[in-house]
C-alpha positions, 0 to 999 in steps of 0.5 A: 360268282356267287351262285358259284360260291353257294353250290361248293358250299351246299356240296361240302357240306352235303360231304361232311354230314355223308362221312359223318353218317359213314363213321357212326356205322358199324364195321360190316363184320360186327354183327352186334355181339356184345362180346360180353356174357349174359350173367346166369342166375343160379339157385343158391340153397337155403341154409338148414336151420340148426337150433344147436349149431352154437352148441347149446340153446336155452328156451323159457316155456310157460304153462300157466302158472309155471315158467321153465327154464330149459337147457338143450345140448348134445355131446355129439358134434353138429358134423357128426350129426349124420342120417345113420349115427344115434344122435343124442339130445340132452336137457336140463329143466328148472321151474318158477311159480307165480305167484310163489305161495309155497306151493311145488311144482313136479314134472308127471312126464317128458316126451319127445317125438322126433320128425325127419324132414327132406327138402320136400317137406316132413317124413314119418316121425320116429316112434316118442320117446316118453320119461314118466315119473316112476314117483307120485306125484312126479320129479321135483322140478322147483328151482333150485331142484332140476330135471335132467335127461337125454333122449337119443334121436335114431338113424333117419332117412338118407335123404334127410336134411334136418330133424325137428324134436317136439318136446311136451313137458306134463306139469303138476302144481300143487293148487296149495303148500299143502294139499294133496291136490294138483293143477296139470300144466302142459309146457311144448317146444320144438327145436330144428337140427340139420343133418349132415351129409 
């Protein structure tokens, strides 16, 4: 009886653990697809960088003993900065000396050099854009007297994506309140604008 006993029990069990192993498997038309789709990575641009998107900018250059404080802005709207329009940049320059003996401090020359770019790197520069002083020794350019000027950057490729201006700004200092003598100081700045499409 007992054997009997031991034989039914080995053969239930041995069922059980075949209808487990039977309900783990998978239905015979799953053939592993998960249903659900593989996210794709996809190339997000990189922004232009734009130096005026807030409108203006203002930059603080030193050249020896100089200190300039220089305003940049346009009066041509960032969307209607397109590869054909004349795009006009203004700037408005106030200067310090230190240590301030009484000596003046003039602009000689104002240059800008504006370079398209594309998104595979630098195009040909458009031609300088130079203010020389038509005054000896130069604009008077020590706070509380100012520089002011606009340059205008030209048509640039179509497929310019943004343009970068380099501005030099050529100093004279006089070396004392008095003399006729000058010290030359050269202040450069650069600002990236985008091009709209």
């Amino acid at each position: 009886m007992r054997n009997r006993d031991r034989v039914r029990n080995t053969v239930i069990v041995g069922m059980v653990a075949a209808m487990s192993l039977v309900g783990c498997s998978a239905p015979p038309w799953d053939t592993g697809a998960t249903g659900t789709p593989t996210p794709t990575s996809t190339a997000v641009p990189t922004p232009v960088p734009n130096d005026l998107s807030s409108g203006s900018t203002q930059r603080e250059l030193v050249a020896g003993a100089v200190t300039a404080t220089v305003d940049y802005w346009s009066t041509l709207s960032m969307d209607r900065w397109t590869a054909t329009a004349v795009k006009p940049v203004s700037i408005s320059m106030t200067t310090t000396v230190t240590p301030d003996d009484g000596q003046k401090v003039y602009l000689q020359k104002a240059t800008m050099i504006a370079v398209p770019s594309s998104s595979t790197g630098p195009l040909e520069a458009l031609s300088p854009q130079v203010d020389a002083s038509t005054v000896s020794p130069g604009y008077l350019v020590l706070s509380p007297y100012s520089y002011s000027q606009t340059f205008n950057v030209g048509p640039v490729p179509e497929d310019a994506e943004s343009v970068t201006l380099q501005f030099t700004y050529d100093f004279l200092v006089q070396t004392t309140p008095t003399s006729t003598e000058y010290a030359k100081q050269t202040a450069t700045d650069t600002l990236t604008i985008a091009i709209t499409g």
